[in-house]
C-alpha positions in Angstrom: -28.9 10.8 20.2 -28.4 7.4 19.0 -25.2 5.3 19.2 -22.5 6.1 16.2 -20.0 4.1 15.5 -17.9 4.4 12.4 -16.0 2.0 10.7 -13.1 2.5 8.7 -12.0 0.3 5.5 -8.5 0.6 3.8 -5.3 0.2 4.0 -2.8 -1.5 6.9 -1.0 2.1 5.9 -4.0 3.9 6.7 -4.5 2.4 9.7 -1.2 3.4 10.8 -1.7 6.7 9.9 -4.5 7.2 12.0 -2.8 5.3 14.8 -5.2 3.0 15.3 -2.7 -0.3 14.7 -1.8 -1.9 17.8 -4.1 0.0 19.8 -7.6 -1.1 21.3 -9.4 -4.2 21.1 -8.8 -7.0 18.4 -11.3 -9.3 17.1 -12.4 -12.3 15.1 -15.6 -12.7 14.4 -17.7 -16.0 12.7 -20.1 -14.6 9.6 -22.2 -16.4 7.8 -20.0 -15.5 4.3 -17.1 -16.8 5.7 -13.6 -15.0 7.5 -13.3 -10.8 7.1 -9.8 -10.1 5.7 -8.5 -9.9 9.1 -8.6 -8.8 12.6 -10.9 -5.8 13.6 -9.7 -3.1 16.0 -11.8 -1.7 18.1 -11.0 1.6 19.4 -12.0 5.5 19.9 -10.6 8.8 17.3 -11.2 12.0 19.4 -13.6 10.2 21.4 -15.8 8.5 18.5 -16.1 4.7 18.6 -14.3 3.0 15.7 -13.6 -0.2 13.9 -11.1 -0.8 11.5 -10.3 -3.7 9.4 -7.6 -3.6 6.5 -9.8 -4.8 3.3 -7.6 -6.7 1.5 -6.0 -8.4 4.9 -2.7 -8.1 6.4 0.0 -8.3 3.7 -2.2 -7.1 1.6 -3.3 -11.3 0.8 -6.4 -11.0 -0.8 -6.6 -9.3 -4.3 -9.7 -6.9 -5.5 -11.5 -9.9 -6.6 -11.4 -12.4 -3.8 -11.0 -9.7 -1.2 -14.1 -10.6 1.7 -16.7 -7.8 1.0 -20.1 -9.3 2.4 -17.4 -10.8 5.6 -15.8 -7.1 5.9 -19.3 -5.7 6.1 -21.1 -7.9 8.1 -18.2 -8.3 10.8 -18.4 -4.5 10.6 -22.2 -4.5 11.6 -22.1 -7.0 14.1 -19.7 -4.6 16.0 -22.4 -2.0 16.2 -20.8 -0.2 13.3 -23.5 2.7 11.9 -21.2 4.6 9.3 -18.3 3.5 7.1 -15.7 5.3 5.6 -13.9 3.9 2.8 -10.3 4.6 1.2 -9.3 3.5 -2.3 -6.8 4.1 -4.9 -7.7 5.0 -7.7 -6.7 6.5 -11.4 -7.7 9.7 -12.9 -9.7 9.8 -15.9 -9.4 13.7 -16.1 -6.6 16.4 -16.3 -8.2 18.5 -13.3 -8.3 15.7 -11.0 -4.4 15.2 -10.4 -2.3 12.9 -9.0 -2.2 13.2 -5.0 -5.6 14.7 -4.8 -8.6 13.3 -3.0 -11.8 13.1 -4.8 -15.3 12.5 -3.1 -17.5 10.0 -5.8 -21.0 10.5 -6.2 -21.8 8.3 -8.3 -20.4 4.3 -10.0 -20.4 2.7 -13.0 -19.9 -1.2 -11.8 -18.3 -3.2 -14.1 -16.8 -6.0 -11.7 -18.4 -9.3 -12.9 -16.7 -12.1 -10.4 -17.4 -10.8 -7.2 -20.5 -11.9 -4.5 -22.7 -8.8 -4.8 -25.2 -9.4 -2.2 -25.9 -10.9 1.2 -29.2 -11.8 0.3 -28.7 -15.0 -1.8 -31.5 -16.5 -0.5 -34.2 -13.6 0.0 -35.4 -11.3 -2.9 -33.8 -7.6 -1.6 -34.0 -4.8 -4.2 -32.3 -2.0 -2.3 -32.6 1.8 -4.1 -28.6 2.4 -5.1 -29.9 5.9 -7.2 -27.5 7.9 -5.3 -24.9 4.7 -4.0 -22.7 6.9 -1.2 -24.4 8.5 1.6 -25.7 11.9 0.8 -25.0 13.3 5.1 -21.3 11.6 5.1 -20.6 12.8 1.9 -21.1 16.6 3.0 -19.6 15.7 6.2 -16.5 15.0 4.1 -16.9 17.9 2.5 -17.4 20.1 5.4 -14.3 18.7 6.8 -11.9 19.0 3.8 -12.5 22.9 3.9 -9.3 23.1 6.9 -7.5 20.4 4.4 -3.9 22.1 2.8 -4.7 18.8 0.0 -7.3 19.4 -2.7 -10.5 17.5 -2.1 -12.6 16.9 -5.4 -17.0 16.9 -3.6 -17.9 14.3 -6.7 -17.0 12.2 -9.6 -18.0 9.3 -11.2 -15.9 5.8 -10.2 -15.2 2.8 -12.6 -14.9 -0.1 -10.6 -13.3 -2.9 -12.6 -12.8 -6.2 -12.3 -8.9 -6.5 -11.9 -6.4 -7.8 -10.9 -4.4 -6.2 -14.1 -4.7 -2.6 -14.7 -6.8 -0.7 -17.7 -5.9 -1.3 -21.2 -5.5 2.3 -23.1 -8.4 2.0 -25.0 -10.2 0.3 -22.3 -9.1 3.4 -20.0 -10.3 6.1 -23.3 -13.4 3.9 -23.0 -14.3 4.7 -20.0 -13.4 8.8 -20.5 -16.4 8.8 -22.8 -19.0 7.0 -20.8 -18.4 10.2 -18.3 -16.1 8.3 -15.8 -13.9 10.7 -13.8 -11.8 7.9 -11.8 -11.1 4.0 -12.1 -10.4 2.0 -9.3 -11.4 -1.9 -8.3 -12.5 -1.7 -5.0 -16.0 0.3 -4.1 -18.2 -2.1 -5.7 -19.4 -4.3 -4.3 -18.7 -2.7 -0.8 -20.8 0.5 -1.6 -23.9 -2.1 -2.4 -23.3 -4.0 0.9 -23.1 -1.3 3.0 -26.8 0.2 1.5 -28.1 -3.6 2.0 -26.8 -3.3 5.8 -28.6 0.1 6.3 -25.1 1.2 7.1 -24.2 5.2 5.9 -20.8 4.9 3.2 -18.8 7.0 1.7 -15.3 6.3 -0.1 -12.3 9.1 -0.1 -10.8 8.1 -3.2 -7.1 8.5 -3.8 -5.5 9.7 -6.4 -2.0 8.3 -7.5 -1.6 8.7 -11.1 -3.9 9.5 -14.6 -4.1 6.0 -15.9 -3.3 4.4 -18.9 -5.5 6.7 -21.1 -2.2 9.5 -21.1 0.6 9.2 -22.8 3.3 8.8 -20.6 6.1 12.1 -20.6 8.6 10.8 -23.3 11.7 8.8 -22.8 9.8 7.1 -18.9 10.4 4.1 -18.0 7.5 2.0 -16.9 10.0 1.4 -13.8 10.1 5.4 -13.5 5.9 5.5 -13.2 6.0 2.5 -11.2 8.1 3.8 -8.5 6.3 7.7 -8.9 3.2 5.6 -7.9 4.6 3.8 -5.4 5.6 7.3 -3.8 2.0 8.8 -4.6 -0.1 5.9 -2.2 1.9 6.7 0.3 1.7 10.5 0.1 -2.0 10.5 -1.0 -2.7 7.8 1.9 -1.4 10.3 4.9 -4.0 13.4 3.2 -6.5 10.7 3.6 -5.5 9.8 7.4 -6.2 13.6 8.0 -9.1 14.0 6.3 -10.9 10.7 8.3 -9.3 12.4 11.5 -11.4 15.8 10.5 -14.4 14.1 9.6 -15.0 11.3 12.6 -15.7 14.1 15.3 -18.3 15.4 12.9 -20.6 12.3 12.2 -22.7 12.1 14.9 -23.8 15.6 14.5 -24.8 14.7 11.0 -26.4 11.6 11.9 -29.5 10.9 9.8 -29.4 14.4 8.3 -30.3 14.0 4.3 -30.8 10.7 3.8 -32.7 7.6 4.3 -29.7 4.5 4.5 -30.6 3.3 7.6 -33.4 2.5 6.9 -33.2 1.1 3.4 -34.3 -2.2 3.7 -37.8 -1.2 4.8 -39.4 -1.5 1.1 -36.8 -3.6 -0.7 -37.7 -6.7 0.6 -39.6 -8.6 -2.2 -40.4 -11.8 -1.3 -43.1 -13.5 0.9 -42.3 -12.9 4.4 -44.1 -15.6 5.5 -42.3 -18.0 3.3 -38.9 -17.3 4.3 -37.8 -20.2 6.7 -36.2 -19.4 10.1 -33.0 -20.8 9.0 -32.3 -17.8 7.2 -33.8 -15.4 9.5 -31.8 -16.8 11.9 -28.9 -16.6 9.8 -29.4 -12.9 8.8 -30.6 -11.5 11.7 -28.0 -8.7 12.1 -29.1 -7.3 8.8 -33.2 -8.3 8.8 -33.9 -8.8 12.4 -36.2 -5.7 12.4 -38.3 -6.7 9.7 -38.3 -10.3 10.0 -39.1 -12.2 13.7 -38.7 -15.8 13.6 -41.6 -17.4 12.5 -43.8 -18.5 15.2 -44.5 -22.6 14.6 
């Protein structure tokens, strides 16, 4: 059976729900796109390899916008990291999926406009994003939320916005008739990067509140939702820990089963092999080093 190792992107609260702060090894790796948000623990859940890196850094430094995807990611894969589960808070766009709830997306609607969306600046790569999450790790998720006392949504669709300030109300009733079940401002471009590294992703989205498209209860305070929210990432973010804790075990079972993301890159590349210097092969090897070999002078 081949080597799985899964990497795990969210919080510094997440990672101290699963335990995993503090423990194992800690590194610092050189990328090509510059630091990842912070150090990387290396370490084991019920016996599964893992690596874990706190995407927005510690203190949470690095807003939505300037957080280090392509870094994140390709640290991630130089560790020998085959899966990646994300985390994310998010808004509801939908009565049914409530506040405190996890919800599995399916499918994105990118609207993020500032970010670096590829690691292939240099080489023509058109990877297939159809389906954007990975179709075995999603039912893996699912599989394992069955045990779950927290409700666990299997699909919606996810608004990833550009940030840093929150949805406008019509922006937010906007986005209710495109057919957008959540809003959030941090799966794009990680679920793109991840499909370019023929890594398997999937994001456990949670819930803290309905966004700005409901009218607030009368008489609260913006203060009063502020501090309800507050609350919610913290309660939602502990469901989440248990549900990654479920799941881990379970992946290299499913391994492979369903979909085709590791191996991606096999008809996306568009340009001229033979034209594309060794500097970038070089450069890239972690991701292309099984379809491009230097070039022989």
């Amino acid at each position: 059976m081949a080597v799985v190792r899964v990497g795990i992107i969210g919080s510094h609260g997440l990672g101290q729900q699963l335990g995993v702060v503090g423990r194992g090894e800690s590194h610092i790796l050189e990328t090509p796109f510059g630091p990842h948000a912070g150090p990387i623990v290396t370490t084991e859940l019920d016996g599964v390899p893992v690596a874990y890196v706190s995407r927005h850094g510690p203190g949470h430094l690095y807003n939505a916008t300037r957080a280090p995807y392509r870094a994140n990611l390709f640290a991630l894969k130089l560790l020998g990291v085959t899966h990646v589960l994300a985390t994310g808070i998010v808004g509801s766009l939908r009565e049914h999926l409530h506040p405190l709830q996890l919800v599995l997306p399916d499918q994105v609607i990118d609207r993020t406009y500032r970010r670096p969306c590829t690691f292939y600046d240099d080489v023509a790569v058109h990877v297939e994003l159809g389906n954007p999450f990975c179709a075995s790790l999603r039912q893996v998720l699912i599989e394992a939320a069955n045990p779950q006392g927290t409700t666990v949504h299997p699909a919606a669709t996810y608004v990833c916005v550009e940030g840093p300030a929150l949805s406008t109300r019509a922006e937010s009733l906007l986005y209710r008739t495109w057919g957008a079940d959540l809003v959030g401002m941090t799966v794009m471009p990680e679920a793109r990067l991840a499909r370019e590294a023929e890594m398997h992703y999937a994001m456990v989205a949670l819930t803290t509140d309905y966004d700005s498209w409901r009218t607030p209860p009368p008489g609260q305070e913006p203060e009063e939702l502020l501090t309800q929210v507050s609350h919610n990432v913290q309660v939602v973010t502990s469901s989440a820990a248990a549900l990654i804790r479920c799941a881990v075990p379970r992946i290299a079972e499913a391994h492979g089963q369903g979909c085709r993301c590791d191996t991606a890159l096999a008809m996306a590349i568009a340009t001229d092999r033979a034209r594309i210097p060794n500097e970038v092969r070089s450069r890239l090897r972690p991701l292309l080093g099984r379809y491009l070999p230097p070039n022989v002078a």
